[in-house]
TORVEXRO-558465 format. One record per atom (N, C-alpha, C): residue number from 0; residue in one letter; chain; atom name; y, z, x. Coordinates in steps of 0.1 Angstrom, whole numbers. Atoms other than C-alpha are relative to their C-alpha. Layout:
N
   n res chain atom     y     z     x
 NUM   A     A   CA     Y     Z     X
...
//
This chain:
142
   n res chain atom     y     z     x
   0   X     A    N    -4   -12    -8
   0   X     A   CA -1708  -529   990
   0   X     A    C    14    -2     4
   1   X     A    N   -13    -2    -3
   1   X     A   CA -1671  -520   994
   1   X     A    C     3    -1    15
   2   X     A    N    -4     4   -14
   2   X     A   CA -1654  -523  1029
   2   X     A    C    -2    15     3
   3   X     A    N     2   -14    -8
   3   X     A   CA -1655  -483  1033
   3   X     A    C    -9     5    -1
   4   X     A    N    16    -2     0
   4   X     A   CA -1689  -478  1021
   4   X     A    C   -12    -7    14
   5   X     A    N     6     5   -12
   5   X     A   CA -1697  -503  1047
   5   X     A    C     0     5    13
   6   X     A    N    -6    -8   -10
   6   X     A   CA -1676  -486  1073
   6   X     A    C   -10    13     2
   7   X     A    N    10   -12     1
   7   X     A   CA -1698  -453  1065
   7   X     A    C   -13    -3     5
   8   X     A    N    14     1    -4
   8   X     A   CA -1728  -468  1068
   8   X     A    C     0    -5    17
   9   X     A    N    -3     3   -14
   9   X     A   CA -1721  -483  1100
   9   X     A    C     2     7     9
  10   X     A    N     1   -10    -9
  10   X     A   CA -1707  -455  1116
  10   X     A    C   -11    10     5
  11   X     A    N    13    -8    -2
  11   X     A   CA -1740  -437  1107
  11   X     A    C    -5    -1     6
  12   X     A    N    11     7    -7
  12   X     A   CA -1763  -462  1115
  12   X     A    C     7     2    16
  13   X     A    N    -3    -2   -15
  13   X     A   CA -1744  -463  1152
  13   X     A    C    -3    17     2
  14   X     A    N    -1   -17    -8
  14   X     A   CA -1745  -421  1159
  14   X     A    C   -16     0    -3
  15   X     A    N    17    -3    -7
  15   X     A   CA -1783  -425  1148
  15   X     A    C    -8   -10     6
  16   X     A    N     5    10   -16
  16   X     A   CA -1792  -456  1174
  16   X     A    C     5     8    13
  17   X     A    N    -2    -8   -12
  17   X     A   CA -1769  -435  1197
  17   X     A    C    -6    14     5
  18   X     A    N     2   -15    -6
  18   X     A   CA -1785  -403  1195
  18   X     A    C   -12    -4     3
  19   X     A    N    14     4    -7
  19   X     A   CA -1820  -417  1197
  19   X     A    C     3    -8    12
  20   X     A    N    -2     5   -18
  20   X     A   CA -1810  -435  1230
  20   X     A    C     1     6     8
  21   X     A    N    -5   -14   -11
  21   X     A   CA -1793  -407  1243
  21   X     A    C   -14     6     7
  22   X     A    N    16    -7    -6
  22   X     A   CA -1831  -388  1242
  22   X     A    C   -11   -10     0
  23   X     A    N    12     4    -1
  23   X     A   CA -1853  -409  1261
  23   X     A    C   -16     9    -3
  24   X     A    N    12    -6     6
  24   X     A   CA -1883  -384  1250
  24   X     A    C    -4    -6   -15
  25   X     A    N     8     6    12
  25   X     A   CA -1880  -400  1217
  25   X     A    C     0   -12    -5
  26   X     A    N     3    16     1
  26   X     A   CA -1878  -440  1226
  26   X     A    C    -4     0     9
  27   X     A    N     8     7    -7
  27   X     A   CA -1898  -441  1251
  27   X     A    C   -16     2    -5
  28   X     A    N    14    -1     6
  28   X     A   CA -1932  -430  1234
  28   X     A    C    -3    -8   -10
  29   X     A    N     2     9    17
  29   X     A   CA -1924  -449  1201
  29   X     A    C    -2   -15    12
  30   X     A    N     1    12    -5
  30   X     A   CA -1925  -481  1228
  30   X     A    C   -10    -3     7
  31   X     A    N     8    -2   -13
  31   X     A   CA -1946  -469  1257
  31   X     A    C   -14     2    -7
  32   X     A    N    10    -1     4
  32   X     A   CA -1976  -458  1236
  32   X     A    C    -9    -3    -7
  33   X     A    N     3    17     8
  33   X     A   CA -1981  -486  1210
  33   X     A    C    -4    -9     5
  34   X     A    N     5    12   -10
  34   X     A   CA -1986  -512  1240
  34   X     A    C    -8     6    11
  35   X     A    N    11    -4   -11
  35   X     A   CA -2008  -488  1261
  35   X     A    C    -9     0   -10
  36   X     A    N    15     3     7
  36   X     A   CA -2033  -481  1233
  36   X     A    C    -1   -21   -10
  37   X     A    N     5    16     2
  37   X     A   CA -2029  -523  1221
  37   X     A    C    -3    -9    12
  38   X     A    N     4     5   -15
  38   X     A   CA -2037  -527  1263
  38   X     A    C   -18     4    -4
  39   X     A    N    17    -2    -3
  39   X     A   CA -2070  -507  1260
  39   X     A    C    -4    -7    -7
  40   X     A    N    10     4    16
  40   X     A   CA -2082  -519  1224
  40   X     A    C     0   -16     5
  41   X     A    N     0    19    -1
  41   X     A   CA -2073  -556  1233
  41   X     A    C   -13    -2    15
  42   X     A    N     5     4   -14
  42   X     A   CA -2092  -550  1268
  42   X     A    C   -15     3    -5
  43   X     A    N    12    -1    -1
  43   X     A   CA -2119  -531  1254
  43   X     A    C    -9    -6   -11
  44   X     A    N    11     6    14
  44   X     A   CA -2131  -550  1219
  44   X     A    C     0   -17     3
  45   X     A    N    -3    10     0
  45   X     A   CA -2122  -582  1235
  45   X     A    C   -12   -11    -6
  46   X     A    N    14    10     9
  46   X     A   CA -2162  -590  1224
  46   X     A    C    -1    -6   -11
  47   X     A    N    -4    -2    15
  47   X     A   CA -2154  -583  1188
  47   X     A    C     4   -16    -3
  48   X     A    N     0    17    -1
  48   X     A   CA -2144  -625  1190
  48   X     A    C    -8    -7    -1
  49   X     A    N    13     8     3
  49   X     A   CA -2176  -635  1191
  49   X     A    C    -8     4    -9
  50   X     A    N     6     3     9
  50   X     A   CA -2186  -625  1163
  50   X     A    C     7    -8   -13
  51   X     A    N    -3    12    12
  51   X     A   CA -2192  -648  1131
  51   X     A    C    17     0    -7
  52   X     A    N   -14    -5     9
  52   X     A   CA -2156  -650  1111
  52   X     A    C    12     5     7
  53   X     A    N   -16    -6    -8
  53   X     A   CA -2135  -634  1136
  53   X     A    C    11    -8    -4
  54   X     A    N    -7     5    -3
  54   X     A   CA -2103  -647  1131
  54   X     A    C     6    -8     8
  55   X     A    N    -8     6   -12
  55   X     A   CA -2091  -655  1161
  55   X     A    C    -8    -2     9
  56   X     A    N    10    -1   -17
  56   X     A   CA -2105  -659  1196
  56   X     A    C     5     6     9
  57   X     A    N    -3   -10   -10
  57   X     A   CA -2084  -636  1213
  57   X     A    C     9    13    -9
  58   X     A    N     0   -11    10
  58   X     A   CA -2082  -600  1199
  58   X     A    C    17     6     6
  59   X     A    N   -15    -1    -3
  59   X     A   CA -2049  -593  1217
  59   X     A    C     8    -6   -10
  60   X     A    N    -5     8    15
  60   X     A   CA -2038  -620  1187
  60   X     A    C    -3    10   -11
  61   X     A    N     1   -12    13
  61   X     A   CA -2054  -597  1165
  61   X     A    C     8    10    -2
  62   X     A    N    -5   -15     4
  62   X     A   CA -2041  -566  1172
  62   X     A    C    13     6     3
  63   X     A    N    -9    -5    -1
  63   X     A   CA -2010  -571  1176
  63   X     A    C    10     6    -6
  64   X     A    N    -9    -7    10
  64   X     A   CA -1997  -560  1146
  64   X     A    C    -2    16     1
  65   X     A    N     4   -17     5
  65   X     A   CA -2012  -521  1150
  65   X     A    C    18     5    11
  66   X     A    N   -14    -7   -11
  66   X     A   CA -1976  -516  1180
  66   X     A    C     9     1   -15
  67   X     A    N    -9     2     8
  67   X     A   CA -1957  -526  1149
  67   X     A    C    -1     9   -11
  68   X     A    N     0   -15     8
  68   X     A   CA -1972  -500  1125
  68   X     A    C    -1    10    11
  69   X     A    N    -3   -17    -9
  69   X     A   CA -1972  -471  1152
  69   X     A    C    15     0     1
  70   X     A    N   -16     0   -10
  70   X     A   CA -1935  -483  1164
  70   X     A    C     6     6   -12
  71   X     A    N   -10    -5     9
  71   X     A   CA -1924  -477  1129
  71   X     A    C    -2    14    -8
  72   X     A    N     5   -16     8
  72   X     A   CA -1944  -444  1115
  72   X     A    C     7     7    14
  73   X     A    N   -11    -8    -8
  73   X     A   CA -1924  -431  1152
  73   X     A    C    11    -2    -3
  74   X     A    N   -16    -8     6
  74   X     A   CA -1894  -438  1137
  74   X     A    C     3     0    -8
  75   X     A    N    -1   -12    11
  75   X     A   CA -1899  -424  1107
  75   X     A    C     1     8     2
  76   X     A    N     0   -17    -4
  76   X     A   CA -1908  -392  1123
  76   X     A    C    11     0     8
  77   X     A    N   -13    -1    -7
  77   X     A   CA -1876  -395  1147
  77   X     A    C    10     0    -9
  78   X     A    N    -6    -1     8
  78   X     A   CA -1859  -403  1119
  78   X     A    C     3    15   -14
  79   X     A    N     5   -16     8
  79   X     A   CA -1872  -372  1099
  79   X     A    C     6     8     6
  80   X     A    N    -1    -8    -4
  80   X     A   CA -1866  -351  1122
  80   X     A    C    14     5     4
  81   X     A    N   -12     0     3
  81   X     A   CA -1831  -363  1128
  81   X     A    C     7     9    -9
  82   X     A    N    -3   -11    12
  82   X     A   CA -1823  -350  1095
  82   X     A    C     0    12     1
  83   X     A    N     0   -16     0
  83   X     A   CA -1838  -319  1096
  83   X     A    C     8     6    11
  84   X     A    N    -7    -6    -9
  84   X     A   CA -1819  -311  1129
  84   X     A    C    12    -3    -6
  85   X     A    N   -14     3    10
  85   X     A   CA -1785  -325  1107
  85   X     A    C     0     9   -13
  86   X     A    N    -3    -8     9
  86   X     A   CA -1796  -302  1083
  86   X     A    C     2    16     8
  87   X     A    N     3   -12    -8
  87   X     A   CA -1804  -271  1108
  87   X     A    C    11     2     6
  88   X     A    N    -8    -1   -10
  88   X     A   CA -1776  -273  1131
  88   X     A    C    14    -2    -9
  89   X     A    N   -11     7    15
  89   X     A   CA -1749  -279  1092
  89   X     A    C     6    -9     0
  90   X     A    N    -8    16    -1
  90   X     A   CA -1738  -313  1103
  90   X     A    C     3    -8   -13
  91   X     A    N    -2     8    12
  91   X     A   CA -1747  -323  1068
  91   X     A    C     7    11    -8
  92   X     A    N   -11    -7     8
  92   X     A   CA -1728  -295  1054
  92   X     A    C    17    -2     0
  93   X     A    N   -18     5    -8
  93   X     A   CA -1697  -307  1075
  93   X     A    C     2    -9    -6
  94   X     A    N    -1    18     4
  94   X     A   CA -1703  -341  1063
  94   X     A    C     1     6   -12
  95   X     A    N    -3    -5    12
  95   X     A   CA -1706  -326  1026
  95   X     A    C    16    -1     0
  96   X     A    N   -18    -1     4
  96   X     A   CA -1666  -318  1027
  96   X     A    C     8   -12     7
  97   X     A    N   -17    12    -4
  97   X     A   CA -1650  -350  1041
  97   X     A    C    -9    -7   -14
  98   X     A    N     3    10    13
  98   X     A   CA -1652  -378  1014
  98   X     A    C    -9    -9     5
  99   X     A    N    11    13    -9
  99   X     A   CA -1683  -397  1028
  99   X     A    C    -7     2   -15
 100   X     A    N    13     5    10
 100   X     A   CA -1708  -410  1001
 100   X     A    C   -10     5     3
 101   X     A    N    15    -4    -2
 101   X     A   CA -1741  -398   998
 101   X     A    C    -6    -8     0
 102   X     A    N    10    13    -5
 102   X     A   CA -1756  -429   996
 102   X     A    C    11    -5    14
 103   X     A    N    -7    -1   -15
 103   X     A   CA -1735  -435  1029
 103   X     A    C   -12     7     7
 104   X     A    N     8    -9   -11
 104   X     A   CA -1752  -410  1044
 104   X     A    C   -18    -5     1
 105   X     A    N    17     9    -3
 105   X     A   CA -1789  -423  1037
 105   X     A    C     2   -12     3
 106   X     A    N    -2    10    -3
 106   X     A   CA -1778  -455  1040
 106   X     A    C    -1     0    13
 107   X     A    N    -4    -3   -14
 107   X     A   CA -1767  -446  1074
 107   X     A    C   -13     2     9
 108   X     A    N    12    -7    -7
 108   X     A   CA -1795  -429  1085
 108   X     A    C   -12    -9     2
 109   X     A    N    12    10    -2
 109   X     A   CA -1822  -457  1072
 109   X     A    C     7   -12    13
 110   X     A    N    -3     9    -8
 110   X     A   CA -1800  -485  1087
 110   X     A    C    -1     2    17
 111   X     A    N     0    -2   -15
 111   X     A   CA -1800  -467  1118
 111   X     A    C   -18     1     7
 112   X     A    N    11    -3    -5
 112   X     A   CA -1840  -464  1120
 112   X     A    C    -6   -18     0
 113   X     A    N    -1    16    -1
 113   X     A   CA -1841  -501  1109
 113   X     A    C     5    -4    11
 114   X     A    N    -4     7   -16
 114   X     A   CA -1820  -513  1142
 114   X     A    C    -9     5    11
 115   X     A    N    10    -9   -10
 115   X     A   CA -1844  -488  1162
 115   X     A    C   -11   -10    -2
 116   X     A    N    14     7     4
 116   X     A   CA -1874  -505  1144
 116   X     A    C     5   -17     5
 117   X     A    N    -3    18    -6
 117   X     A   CA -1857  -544  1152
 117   X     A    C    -3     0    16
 118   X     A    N     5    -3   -15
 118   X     A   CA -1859  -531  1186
 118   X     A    C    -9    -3     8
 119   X     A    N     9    -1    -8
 119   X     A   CA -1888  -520  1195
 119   X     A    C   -13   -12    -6
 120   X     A    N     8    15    -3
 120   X     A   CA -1905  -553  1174
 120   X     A    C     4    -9     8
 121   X     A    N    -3    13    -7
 121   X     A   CA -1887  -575  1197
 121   X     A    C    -7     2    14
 122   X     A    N     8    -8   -13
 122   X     A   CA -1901  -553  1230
 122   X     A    C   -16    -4    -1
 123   X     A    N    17     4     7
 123   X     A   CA -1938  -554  1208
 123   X     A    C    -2   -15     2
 124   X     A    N    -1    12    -1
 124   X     A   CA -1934  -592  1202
 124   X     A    C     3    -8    14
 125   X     A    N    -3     7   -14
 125   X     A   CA -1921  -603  1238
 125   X     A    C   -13     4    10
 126   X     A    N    12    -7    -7
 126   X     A   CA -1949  -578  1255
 126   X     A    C   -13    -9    -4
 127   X     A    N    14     5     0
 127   X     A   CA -1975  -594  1237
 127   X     A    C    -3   -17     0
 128   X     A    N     2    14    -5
 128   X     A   CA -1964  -632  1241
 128   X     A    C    -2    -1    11
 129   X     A    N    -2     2   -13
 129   X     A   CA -1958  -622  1277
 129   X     A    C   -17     1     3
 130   X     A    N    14    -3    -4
 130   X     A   CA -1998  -609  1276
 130   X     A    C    -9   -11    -9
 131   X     A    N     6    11    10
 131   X     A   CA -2011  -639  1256
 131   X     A    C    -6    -1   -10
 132   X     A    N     4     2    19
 132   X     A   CA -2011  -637  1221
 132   X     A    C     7   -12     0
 133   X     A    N     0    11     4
 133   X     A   CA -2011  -664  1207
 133   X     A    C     2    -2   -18
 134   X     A    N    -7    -3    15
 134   X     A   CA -1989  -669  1172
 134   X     A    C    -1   -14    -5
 135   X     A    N     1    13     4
 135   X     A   CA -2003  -701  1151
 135   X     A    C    15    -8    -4
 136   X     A    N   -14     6     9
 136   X     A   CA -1967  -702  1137
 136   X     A    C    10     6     9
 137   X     A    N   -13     5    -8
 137   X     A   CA -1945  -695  1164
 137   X     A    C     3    16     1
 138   X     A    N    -7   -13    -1
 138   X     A   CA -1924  -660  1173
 138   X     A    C    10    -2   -11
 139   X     A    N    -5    -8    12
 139   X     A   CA -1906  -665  1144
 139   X     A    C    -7     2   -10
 140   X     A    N    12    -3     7
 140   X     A   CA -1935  -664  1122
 140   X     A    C    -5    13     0
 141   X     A    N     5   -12    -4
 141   X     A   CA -1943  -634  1135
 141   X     A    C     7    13    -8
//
């Protein structure tokens, strides 16, 4: 990747981490709602341990991976939606006439839902060591 391809992607990826921050309505649900339902399910199946095979012995361990698939199908759809309001409002038509790359522009756009997603696993991952999961191989294993 060239130095101004990189430059493109970069600038992207920053306007779409910045605009999702800007609207807390659409980082605080992708964060806040993933670790309330892995609160109840951890609180309420905590039985589910005692039976035969369980993996683990504390289901909080288990289930921590479901924050990490909801965190990221929410920013896909933040991401999505991004778009379509870049397409709705002709941003991407503006962008069409300067010399930006079109792989620039997707580029841009994933990278920027990827730093969103690094995010809110580090939030996922701290929340749930802070609530006692327990990771055989460590937080960076994780």
């Amino acid at each position: 990747m060239n130095s101004s391809l990189r430059t493109q992607v970069g600038q992207l990826a920053l306007r779409s981490v910045l605009r999702t921050l800007r609207q807390p309505a659409q980082i605080v649900p992708a964060l806040i709602f993933p670790m309330f339902l892995l609160a109840v399910n951890a609180g309420g199946l905590k039985d589910a341990t005692n039976l035969p095979g369980f993996p683990t012995s504390s289901y909080l361990t288990f289930a921590l991976a479901v924050p990490f698939m909801q965190g990221a199908l929410f920013s896909v759809m933040n991401a999505g939606t991004d778009l379509a309001r870049d397409i709705e409002t002709g941003f991407l038509n503006r962008l069409a006439l300067t010399p930006l790359r079109g792989a620039a522009l997707l580029s841009g756009l994933l990278a920027g839902a990827v730093l969103l997603g690094l995010l809110q696993a580090v939030v996922y991952l701290s929340v749930g060591l802070i609530a006692g999961a327990d990771l055989a191989a460590g937080a960076g294993g994780a």
